[in-house]
C-alpha positions in Angstrom: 110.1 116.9 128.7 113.3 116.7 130.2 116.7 115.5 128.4 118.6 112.9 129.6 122.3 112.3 129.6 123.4 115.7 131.3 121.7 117.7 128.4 119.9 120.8 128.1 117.0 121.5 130.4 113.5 121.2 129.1 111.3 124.4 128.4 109.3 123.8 131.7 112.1 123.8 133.6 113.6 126.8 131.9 111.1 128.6 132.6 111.2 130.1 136.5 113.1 127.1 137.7 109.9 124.7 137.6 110.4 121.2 137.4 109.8 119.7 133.9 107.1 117.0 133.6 103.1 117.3 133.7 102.3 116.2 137.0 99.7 113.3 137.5 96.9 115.9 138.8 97.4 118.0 136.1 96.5 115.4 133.6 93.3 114.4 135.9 92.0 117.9 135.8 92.3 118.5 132.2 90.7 115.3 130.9 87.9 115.4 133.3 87.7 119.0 132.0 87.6 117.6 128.7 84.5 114.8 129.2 82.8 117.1 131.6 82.2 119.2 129.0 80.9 116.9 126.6 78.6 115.9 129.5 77.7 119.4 129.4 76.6 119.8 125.9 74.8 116.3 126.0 72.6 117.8 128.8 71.4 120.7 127.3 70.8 119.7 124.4 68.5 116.6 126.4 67.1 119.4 128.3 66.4 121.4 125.3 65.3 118.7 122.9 63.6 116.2 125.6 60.3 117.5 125.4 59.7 117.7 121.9 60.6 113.9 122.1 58.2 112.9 124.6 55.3 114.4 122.7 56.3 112.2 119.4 56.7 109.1 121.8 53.2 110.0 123.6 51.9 110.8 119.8 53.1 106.8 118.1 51.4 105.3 121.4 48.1 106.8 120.9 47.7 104.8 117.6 46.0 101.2 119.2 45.7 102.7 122.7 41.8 102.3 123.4 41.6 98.5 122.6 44.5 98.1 124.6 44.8 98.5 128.4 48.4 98.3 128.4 49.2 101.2 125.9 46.9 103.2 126.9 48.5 103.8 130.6 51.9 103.9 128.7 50.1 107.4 127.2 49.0 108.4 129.9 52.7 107.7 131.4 53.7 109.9 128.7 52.1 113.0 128.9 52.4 113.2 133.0 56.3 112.6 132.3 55.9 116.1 129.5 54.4 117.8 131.9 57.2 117.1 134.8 59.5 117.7 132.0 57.9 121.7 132.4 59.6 121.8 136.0 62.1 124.6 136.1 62.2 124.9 132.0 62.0 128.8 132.1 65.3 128.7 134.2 67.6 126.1 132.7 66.7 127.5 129.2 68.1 130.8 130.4 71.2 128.9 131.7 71.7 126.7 128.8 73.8 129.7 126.6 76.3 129.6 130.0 76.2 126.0 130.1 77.3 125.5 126.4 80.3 128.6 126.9 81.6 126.6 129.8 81.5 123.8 128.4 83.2 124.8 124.8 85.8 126.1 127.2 86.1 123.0 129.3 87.1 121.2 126.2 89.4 123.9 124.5 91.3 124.8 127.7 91.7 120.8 128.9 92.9 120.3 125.6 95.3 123.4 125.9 96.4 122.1 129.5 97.1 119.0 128.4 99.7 120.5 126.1 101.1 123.0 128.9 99.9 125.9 126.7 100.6 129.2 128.4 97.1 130.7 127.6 95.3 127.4 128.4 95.5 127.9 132.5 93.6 131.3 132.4 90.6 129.5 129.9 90.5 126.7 132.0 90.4 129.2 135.1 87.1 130.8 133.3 85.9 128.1 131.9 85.8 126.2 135.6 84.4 129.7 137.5 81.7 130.0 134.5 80.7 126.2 134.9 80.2 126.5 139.0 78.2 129.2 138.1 75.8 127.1 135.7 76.2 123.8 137.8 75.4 125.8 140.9 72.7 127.4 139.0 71.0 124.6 137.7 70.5 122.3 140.6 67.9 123.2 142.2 65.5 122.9 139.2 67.1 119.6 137.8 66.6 117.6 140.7 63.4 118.9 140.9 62.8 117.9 137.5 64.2 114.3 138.6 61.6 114.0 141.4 58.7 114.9 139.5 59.8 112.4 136.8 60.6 109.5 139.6 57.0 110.4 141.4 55.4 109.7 137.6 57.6 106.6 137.0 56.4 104.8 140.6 52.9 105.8 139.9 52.9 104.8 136.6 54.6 101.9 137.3 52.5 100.8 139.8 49.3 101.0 138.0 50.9 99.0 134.6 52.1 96.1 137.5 48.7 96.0 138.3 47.2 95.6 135.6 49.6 93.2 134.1 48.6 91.2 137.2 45.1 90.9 136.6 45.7 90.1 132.8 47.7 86.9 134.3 44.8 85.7 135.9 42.2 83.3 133.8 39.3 84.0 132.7 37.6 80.9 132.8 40.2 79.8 135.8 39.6 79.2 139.7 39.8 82.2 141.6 43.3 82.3 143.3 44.4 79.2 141.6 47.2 79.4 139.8 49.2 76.4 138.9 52.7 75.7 140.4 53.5 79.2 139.0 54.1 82.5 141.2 50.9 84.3 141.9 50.1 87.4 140.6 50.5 89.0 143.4 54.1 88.2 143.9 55.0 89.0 140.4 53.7 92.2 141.1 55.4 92.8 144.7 58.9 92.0 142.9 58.3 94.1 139.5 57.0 96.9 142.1 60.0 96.5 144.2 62.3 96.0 141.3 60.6 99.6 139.5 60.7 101.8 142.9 64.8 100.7 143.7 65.4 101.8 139.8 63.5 105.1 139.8 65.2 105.8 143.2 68.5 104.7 141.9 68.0 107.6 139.4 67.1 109.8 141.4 70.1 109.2 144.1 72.4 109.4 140.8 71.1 112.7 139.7 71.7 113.8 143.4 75.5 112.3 143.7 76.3 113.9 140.1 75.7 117.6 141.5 77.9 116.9 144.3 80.7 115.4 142.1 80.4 118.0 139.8 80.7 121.2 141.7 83.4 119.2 143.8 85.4 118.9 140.7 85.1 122.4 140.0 85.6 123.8 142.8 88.9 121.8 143.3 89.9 122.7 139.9 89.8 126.7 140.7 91.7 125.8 143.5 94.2 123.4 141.9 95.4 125.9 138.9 95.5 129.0 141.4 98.5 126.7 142.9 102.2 128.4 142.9 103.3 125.3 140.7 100.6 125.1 138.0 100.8 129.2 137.7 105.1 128.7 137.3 104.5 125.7 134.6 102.3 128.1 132.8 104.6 131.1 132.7 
C-alpha cells in the first residue's frame, strides 16, 4: 500500500502513524476466519440434516435384508448409529441459530479484514467472541455424539467381520483347512484392527478439532485487541 520513489504515504500509514502493509498474521486470521466459517455452516447443517439421512439409508437397506446376513446387520448398524445420532440433539439444535450468526460473521468480517475495512475489526471481534461461545458450547455434546457413534461402529464392525469370516469358510470343505490362503481368522484380526484404528482416528480428530478451534479463537480475540491491528483499523 505504500508508494515508492519518495511519494506520498499510503492511507494506513496516514492514518496514526501505522506502518502501511497487511501484516502476515493478519492475513492468517482472516482467511482462517473465512473457512472456519464455512466449516461452521457445513456442521450444522450435518447436525441438523444427518438424522433424517440415516433413517432413508436404514430405510433402502431393509429392502433384501432378511435373505441376507450381511445387510441385515448393516440395518441394524443403521438404526443404533440414529439413535446415537439423538445424543445432545436438544442442545446443539438450540446452539445452531448462534452457530450460523458466527459463522455469517466469520466470513463477512474475514472478508472485510482482508481489505483493511475500518468496520471489519469490530465484526470480526463479535463474530470470534460469538463463535467461542458456540464452539465452547457445543463440545461437550459433539464428542459425546462421536463416542456413541465410534462405540456403534466397533460393535458393528465387529459382528459384520465375523460373519464375513464364517461366510469364507466352505461348506462342504475340511474344517480349518483352508488352502495356501489367510485363514479366516486372520482376515478378521486385520479388518478388526484396521476398523477399531479408523473409528478411533475419528474419534481423536473430533477431539483435536475442539482444541484447534477454540485455540484459534481465542488467539484471534486476542490478536485484533492488539495496539497495531486497532491503529490499522482507525
Amino acid at each position: 500500500m505504500e508508494t515508492t520513489g519518495g511519494g506520498a504515504p499510503g492511507p494506513a500509514r496516514a492514518q496514526q502513524g501505522v506502518p502501511s502493509g497487511r501484516p502476515g498474521w493478519l492475513t492468517f486470521f482472516a482467511v482462517t476466519a473465512i473457512v472456519l466459517g464455512g466449516l461452521m455452516l457445513m456442521t450444522i447443517a450435518g447436525e441438523l440434516g444427518s438424522e433424517k439421512l440415516m433413517n432413508a439409508q436404514k430405510a433402502f437397506m431393509q429392502d433384501g435384508a432378511g435373505s441376507n446376513p450381511l445387510r441385515g446387520l448393516q440395518v441394524e448398524m443403521e438404526a443404533k448409529l440414529v439413535a446415537a445420532m439423538r445424543e445432545g440433539r436438544g442442545l446443539l439444535r438450540a446452539l445452531a441459530p448462534l452457530g450460523a450468526l458466527a459463522a455469517l460473521g466469520l466470513i463477512a468480517g474475514g472478508i472485510g479484514f482482508m481489505q483493511l475495512r475500518r468496520r471489519a475489526r469490530p465484526l470480526l471481534l463479535a463474530a470470534f467472541a460469538l463463535g467461542l461461545a458456540y464452539e465452547g458450547g457445543r463440545a461437550k455434546p459433539a464428542l459425546e455424539r462421536q463416542l456413541a457413534v465410534t462405540k456403534v461402529t466397533q460393535s458393528s464392525m465387529a459382528q459384520m467381520v465375523d460373519a464375513m469370516g464364517k461366510r469364507t469358510v466352505p461348506a462342504d470343505g475340511p474344517s480349518g483347512q483352508q488352502g495356501n490362503g489367510p485363514t479366516p481368522q486372520a482376515v478378521q484380526q486385520i479388518m478388526g484392527t484396521a476398523m477399531n484404528v479408523a473409528t478411533l482416528a475419528g474419534m481423536a480428530t473430533a477431539l483435536v478439532m475442539v482444541v484447534l478451534k477454540l485455540t484459534f479463537l481465542i488467539g484471534g480475540l486476542i490478536y485484533l485487541t492488539r495496539p497495531r491491528v486497532r491503529a490499522l483499523f482507525g
